[in-house]
N, C-alpha and C positions, 0 to 999 in steps of 0.2 A: 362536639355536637351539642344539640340544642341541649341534653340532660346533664350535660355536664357545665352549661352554662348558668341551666336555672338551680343546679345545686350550688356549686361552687362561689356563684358571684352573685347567686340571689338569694342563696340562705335554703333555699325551696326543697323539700322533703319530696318524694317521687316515689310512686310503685306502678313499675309497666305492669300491664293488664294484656291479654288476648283477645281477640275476638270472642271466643269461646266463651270467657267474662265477660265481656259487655251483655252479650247473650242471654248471660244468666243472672245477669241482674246486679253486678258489681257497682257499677255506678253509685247508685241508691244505698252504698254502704259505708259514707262519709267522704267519698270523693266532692271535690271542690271545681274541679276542672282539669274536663278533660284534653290534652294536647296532642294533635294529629301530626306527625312529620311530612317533609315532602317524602315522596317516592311515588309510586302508580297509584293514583285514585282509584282505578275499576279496579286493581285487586283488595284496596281496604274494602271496598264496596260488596265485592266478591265475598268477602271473608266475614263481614259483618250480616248479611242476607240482610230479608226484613226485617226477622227480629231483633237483631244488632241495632239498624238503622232509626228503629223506634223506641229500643233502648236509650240513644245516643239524646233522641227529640225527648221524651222525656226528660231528662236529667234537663237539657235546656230551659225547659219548658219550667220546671219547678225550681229554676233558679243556678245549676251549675253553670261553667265556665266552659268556652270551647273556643279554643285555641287551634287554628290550622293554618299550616307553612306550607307554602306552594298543593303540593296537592293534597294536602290535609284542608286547604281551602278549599280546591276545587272539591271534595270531599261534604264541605259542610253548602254551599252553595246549592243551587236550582236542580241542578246538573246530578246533585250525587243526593245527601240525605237532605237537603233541603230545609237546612234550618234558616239562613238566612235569602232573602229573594232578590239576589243577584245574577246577572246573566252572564256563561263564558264566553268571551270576546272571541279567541280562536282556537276552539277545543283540537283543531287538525294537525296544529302544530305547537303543541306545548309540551311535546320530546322527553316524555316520560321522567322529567327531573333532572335533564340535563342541560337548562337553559334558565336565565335569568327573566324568561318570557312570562311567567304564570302573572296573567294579568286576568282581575276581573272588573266589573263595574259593580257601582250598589245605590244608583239610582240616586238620595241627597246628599249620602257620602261622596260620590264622584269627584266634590273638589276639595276631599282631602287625600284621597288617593291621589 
């Protein structure tokens, strides 16, 4: 999986966090960047509430890293916490991380996507 990619063959030091941590303010305690997997956006979204979700924009906001795979993208997008202002192309059938489908747009990126 991705944690074991980014230890193993990128040297990268890692401590999963909960929602429940973001919440209370972990971020802001010498994290660098944070990394979203794919799985269901609406339940990270679910589990992070506002406070999570504004947790997350701070950290961005003062400088962290945020890293999200399929629906850790859709996650960071318009759509979910909205850090970046990209729109999902077809939210109806993106099969809850069971499909190479998770596509978004981002407007002057477009032609590197």
């Amino acid at each position: 999986g991705v944690r074991d990619r980014l230890h193993k063959e990128g040297g990268y030091g890692f401590t999963r966090v909960t929602a429940g941590e973001i919440q209370g303010g972990c971020l802001s305690k010498g994290a660098n960047v944070l990394v979203i997997p794919g799985g269901y956006a609406p339940n990270y979204a679910s589990a992070l509430g506002h406070r999570g979700s504004a947790r997350v924009r701070e950290f961005v906001m003062e400088g962290g890293g945020y890293v999200g795979i399929c629906a850790g993208a859709y996650l960071g997008s318009t759509w979910g916490i909205d850090l970046l202002q990209v729109n999902v192309v077809d939210i109806d059938h993106w099969n809850r991380g069971k499909t190479d489908d998770c596509i978004l747009t981002a407007g002057a990126g477009r032609g590197v996507l």
